[in-house]
C-alpha positions as CSV (number, residue, x, y, z in Angstrom):
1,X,164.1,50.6,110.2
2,X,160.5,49.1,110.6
3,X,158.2,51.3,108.4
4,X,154.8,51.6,110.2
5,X,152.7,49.6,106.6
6,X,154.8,46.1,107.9
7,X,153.8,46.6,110.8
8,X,150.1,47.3,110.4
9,X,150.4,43.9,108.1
10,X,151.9,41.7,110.9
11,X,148.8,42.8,113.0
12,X,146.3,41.8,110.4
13,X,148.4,38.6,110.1
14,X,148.3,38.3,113.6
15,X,144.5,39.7,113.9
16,X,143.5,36.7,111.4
17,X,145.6,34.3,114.4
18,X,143.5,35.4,117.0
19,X,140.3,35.6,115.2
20,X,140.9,31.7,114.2
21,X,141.4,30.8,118.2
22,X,138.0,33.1,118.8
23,X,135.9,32.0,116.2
24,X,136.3,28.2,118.1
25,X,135.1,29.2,121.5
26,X,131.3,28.8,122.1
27,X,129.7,32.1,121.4
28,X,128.6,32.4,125.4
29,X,132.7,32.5,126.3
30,X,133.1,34.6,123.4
31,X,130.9,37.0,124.7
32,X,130.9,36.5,128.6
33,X,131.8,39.6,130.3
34,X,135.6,39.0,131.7
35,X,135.7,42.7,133.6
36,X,138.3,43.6,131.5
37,X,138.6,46.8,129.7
38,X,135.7,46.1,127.0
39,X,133.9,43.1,129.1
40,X,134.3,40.0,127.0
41,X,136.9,38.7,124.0
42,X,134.1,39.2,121.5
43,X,133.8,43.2,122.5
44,X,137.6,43.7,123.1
45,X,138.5,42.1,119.8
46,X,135.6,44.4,118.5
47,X,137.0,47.8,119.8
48,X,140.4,47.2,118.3
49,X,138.6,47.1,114.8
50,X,137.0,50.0,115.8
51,X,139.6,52.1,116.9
52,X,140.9,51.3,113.0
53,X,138.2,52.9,111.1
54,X,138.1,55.4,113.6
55,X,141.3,56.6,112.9
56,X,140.8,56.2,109.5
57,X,138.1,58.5,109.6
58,X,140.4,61.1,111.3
59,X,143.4,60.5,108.2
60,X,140.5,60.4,105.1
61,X,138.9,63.2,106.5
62,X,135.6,61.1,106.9
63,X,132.6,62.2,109.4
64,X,132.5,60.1,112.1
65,X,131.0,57.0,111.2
66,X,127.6,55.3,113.6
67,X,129.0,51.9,114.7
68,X,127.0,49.4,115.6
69,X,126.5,48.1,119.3
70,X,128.5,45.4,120.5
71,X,125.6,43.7,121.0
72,X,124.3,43.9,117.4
73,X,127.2,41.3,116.9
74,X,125.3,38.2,117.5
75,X,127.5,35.0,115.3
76,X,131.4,35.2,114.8
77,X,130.1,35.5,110.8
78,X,129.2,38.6,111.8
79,X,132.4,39.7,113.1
80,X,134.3,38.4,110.0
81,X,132.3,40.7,107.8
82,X,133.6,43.5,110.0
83,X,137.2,42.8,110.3
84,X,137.4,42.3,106.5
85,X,135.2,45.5,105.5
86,X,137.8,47.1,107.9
87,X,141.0,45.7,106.5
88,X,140.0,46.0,103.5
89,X,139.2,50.3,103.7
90,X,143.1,50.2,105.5
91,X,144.7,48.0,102.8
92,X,143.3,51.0,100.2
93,X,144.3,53.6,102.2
94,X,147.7,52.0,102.8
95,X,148.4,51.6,99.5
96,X,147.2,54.8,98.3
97,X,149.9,55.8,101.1
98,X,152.8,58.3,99.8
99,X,155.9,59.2,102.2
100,X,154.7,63.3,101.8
101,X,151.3,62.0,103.2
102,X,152.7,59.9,106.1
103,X,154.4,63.4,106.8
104,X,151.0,65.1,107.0
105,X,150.0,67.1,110.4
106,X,146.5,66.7,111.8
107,X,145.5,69.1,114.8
108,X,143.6,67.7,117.2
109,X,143.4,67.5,121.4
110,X,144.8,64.1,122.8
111,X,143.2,62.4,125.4
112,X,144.4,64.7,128.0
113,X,143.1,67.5,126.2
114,X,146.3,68.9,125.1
115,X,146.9,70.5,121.2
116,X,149.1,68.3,119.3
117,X,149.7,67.8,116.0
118,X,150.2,64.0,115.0
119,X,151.5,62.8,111.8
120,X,149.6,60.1,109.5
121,X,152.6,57.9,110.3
122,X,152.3,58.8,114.2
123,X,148.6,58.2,113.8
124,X,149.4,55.5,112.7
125,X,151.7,53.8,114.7
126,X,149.2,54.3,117.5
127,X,146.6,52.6,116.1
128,X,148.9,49.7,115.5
129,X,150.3,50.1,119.5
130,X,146.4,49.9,120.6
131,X,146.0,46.7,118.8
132,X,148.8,45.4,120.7
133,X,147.7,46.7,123.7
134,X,144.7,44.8,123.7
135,X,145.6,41.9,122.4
136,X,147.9,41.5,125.7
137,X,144.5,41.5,127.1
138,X,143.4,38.9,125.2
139,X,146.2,37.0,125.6
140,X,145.5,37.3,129.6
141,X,142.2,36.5,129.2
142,X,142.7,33.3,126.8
143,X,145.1,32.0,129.6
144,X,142.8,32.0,132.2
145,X,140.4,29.7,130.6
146,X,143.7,27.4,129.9
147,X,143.8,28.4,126.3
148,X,147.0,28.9,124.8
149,X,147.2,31.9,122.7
150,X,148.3,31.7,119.2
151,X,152.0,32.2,118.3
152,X,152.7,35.8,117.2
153,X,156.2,37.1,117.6
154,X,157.5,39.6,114.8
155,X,160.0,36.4,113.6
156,X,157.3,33.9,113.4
157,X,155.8,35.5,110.3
């Protein structure tokens, strides 16, 4: 059975891939709005980081935390700073990780407003399928400007 810390590290493995092939397009692709769910590659790439310390928030208990815009990103150095300040608070709290704390309930509404009460390992699982989820748009989006996307399958690690 896959236990849900491997696969949080295959998608940083796989986050540091796709950052790579991002951080070599011109900053005006980077950021041109796409229509897709965020707008551009720089703002969907963005959101998944986001949707990290957000629900890390929710598992340490933290206030909600201001992010900034995605326009407030303005260089791809910029970016890195926030994908490593992010990593970095999940690789402590990952690590901190005990199997009686993975089996933790939080109550909260879901997005169809129902009560439910999530593990930390459900919690986190999702956060690891949202990821995913957009980096199929990414991958999308990088093949219709004729850029192939970089390798990722769970065996090429």
């Amino acid at each position: 059975m896959v236990d849900v810390k491997r696969l949080l590290e295959y998608n940083r493995e796989i986050r540091h891939r796709y950052f790579d092939t991002l951080a070599r397009l011109p900053w005006e692709e980077l950021t041109k709005n796409r229509e897709a769910s965020w707008g551009s590659l720089r703002n969907i790439f963005l959101h998944t980081l986001g949707a990290i310390e957000h629900w890390l928030n929710v598992l340490e208990n933290k206030e909600k935390t201001k992010r900034r815009g995605f326009d407030e990103y303005i260089n791809i150095e910029d970016i890195r700073r926030y994908m490593e300040g992010v990593e970095d608070r999940l690789h402590r709290y990952l690590n901190g990780l005990s199997q009686s704390e993975l089996e933790r309930r939080f109550s909260m509404k879901n997005d169809e407003g129902k009560d439910v009460e999530p593990t930390a390992e459900d919690i986190l699982i999702h956060v690891f399928e949202e990821e995913v989820h957009h980096r199929g748009e990414l991958i999308a989006l990088l093949w219709q400007m004729g850029i192939e996307p970089p390798l990722m399958g769970w065996m090429s690690l």
